[in-house]
Phi, psi and omega in degrees: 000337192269330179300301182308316201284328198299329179281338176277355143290321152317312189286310186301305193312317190309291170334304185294290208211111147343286226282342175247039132290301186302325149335262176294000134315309160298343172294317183249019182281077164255119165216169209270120192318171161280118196255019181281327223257122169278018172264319163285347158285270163017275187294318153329305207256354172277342190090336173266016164328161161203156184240147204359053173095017203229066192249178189301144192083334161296214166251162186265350172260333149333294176324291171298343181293336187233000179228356170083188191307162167277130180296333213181125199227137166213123134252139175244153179190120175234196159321314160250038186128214179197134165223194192214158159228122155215128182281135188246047111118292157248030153211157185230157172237153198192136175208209184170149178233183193222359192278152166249321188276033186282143159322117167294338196287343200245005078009101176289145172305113154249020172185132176250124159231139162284117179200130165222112189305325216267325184275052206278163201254160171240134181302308188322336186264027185223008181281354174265339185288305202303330200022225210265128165324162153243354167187162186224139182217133158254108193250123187256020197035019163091001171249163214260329175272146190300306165322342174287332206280148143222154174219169193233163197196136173214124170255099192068231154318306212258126184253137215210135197244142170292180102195157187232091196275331203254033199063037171198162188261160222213137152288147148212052178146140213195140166194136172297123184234167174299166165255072178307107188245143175233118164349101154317097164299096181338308222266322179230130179234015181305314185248024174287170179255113191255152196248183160303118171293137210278139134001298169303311190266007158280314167269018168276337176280336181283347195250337202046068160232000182281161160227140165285190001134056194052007161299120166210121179334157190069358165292126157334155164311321202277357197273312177276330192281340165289347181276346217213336186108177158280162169302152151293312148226177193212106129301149174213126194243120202232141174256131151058094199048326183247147219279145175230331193237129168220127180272072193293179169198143168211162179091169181313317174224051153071009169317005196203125165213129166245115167320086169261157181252071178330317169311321177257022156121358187081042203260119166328125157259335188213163175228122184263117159269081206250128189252101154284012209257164160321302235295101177276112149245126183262153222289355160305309157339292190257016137293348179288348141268320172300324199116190151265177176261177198250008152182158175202154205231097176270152155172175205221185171198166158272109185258161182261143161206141187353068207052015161264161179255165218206136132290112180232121190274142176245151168229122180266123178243150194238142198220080181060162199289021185230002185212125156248159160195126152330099180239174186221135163259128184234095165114221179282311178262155166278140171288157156245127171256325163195100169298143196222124172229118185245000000 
């Protein structure tokens, strides 16, 4: 019976309009990106991916509007809200609200997934599209075998999970997610996540025009921790007794240390940046704005990896009297390890 209605619902549209036939054809055409193609990983690891017009942000009633009902629709609602899922057969939608009574029509996507059992992808053939991680994680499930192993890896937006059951690693699953950020509270910035200074704010530093959060050298201690909050921690470095040096660190990962010079009023000298983070910048980034520089400092050091020692050379450069920065050459390229603005 249903077979009958469908077709006479089929036949009149056909009759009524082409063009909403082809409509509704495209409400259940879904398939899973390419993860060979490097324009589509792009889009991918950017986040503006879109499966017919259906992307991070949309509305979740937009969404059936343009891919039709869900083979399978979940939603929860608690105390802090609510959230949804729903699958169109190899691909999911996924959102959330903090509304516990929110509309699901009214729930934005923040995250697209992928999966097809029938295709499995081998990393080796999509590491080149894929280029450099921004995190990694390896879990071996606590056993000597490898087959055991699985692993996650995110290029950006896009998160892609491994395992190498058959002794190579296999994608078996991939999905574009929102980029959860939490608001910098200016006032305590001790556990914030402080990031790497911009393009902008490199030359801003290079002009002696930067500011933290209204942080600039030459401010008192008590000046900053009222602008910016206390530190997470403090050296204090004292000659024959007396304190001559304090070392403040702020962020999540000691990522921010302001330099004071006790001898001269207890006064900011530096404002430091150490990129403790994955987040690879290579110090040609920002020369393609600074210029060149105006003195450099070569020289190296030795690291141990599994138990061999490996030479790695650094270069300290100088940008006019207010900007240094610290590089590692890792690979081809030099790193930035740390900006200093005095």
């Amino acid at each position: 019976m249903k077979k009958v209605v469908y077709s006479v619902v089929a036949t009149s549209l056909l009759a009524t309009s082409l063009s909403a036939t082809s409509f509704a054809a495209e409400k259940t055409k879904v398939s899973v990106p390419d993860l060979k193609n490097k324009e589509v990983v792009k889009q991918l690891k950017q986040g503006t991916y879109s499966v017919n017009g259906v992307k991070l942000g949309t509305l979740y009633g937009q969404a059936k509007e343009i891919l039709g009902t869900p083979e399978n629709e979940y939603e929860s609602r608690n105390s802090e809200g609510v959230i949804l899922s729903a699958d169109y057969k190899k691909v999911g939608l996924s959102g959330d609200s903090v509304n516990r009574k929110e509309n699901i029509n009214n729930i934005r996507i923040n995250s697209l997934s992928f999966y097809d059992e029938k295709k499995p992808v081998k990393f080796k053939d999509i590491s080149a599209a894929l280029g450099k991680y921004t995190s990694t994680e390896l879990y071996d499930n606590g056993t000597k075998s490898i087959k055991d192993d699985f692993l996650f890896r995110e290029y950006n937006h896009l998160a892609i999970s491994f395992e190498r059951t058959t002794g190579e690693w296999v994608a078996t699953g991939f999905s574009v997610n929102e980029k959860e950020t939490t608001p910098v509270n200016h006032s305590k910035l001790a556990d914030a996540e402080i990031k790497m200074p911009t393009t902008k704010q490199i030359l801003a530093m290079k002009n002696n025009a930067f500011t933290l959060f209204g942080v600039k050298p030459g401010m008192s201690r008590a000046e900053v921790i009222q602008t910016i909050g206390e530190s997470s921690s403090d050296d204090v470095y004292r000659e024959k007794g007396i304190i001559k040096r304090i070392d403040s660190a702020y962020g999540e990962n000691m990522g921010l240390n302001l330099k004071y010079n006790v001898p001269a009023g207890n006064k900011v000298k530096a404002i430091i940046f150490n990129n403790n983070s994955e987040e690879q910048i290579k110090l040609s980034s920002y020369e393609k704005v600074l210029g060149r520089a105006t003195y450099e400092k070569k020289s190296s050091f030795e690291e141990e990896v599994n138990n061999k020692m490996y030479k790695i050379d650094t270069i300290t450069r100088k940008y006019g009297k207010h900007l240094t920065i610290k590089a590692e050459k890792r690979g081809k390229e030099y790193k930035v390890v740390t900006v200093s603005y005095q």
